[in-house]
C-alpha positions in Angstrom: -195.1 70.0 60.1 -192.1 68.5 60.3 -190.5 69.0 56.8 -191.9 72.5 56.3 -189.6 72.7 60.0 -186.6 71.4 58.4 -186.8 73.5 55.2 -187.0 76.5 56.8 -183.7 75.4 58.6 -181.8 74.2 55.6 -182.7 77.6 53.7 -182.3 79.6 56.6 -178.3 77.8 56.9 -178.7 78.9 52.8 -177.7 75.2 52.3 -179.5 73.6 49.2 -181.0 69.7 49.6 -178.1 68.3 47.7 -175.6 69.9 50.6 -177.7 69.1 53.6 -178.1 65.6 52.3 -174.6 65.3 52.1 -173.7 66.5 55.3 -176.4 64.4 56.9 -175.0 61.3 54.7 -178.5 60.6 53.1 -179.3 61.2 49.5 -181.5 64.5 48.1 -184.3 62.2 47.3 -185.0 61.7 51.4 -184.1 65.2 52.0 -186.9 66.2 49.1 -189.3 63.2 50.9 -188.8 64.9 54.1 -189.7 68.5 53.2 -192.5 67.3 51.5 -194.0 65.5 54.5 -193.9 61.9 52.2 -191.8 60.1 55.0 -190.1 60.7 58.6 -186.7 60.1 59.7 -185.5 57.3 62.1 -185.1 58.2 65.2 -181.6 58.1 64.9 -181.6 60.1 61.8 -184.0 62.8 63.8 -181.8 63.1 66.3 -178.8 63.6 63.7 -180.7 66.8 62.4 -181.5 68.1 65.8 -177.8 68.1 66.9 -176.8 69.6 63.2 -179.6 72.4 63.1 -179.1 72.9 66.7 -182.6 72.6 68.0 -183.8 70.0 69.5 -186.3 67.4 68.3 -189.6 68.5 69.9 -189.0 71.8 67.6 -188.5 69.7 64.5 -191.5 67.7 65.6 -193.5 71.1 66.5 -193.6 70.1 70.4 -191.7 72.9 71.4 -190.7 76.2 69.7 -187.3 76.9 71.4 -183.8 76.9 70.0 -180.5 76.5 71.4 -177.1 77.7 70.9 -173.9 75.2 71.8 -172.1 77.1 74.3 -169.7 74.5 75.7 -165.7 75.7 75.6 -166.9 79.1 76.0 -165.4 81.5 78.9 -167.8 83.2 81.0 -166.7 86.6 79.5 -167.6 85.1 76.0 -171.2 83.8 77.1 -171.7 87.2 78.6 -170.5 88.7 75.0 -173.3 86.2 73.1 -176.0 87.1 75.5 -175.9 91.0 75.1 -175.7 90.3 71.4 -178.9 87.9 71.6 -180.5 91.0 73.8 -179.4 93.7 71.1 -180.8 91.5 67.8 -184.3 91.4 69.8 -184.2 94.4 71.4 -183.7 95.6 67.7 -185.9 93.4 65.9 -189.4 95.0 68.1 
């Protein structure tokens, strides 16, 4: 569900409800509302959390399991550096 989706990311960013509220400019109680499936977001607001968790909105909405990584400004050499560190944590992680 969607707010067991954005708990995991705001404790997986080890940000508390207070800090991700803040950063979101809502107030803990929605935060709280949220993770406990009570209410949804706006559209507006969902789209706000997708670009600050990096993921996109089907994964908050559990349409679509994949994440992304914001790679714009990086040099090719770079990319090529995140990629073979993306290929080490899984080829380490099986």
């Amino acid at each position: 569900m969607f707010g067991d989706n954005v708990k995991k990311l705001r404790t997986a960013h080890n940000l508390s409800q207070v800090q991700l509220a803040d950063e979101l400019s809502v107030s803990k109680q929605t935060v709280s509302n949220w993770e406990n499936n009570n209410i949804l977001p706006s559209i507006e607001m969902l789209l706000k959390i997708s670009r600050f968790f990096s993921v996109s909105t089907d994964f908050l909405l559990e349409l679509d399991d994949r994440r992304y990584i914001e790679i714009t400004g990086l040099t090719d050499r770079q990319l090529a550096h995140i990629q073979q560190i993306i290929k080490d944590i899984i080829g380490s992680s099986k």
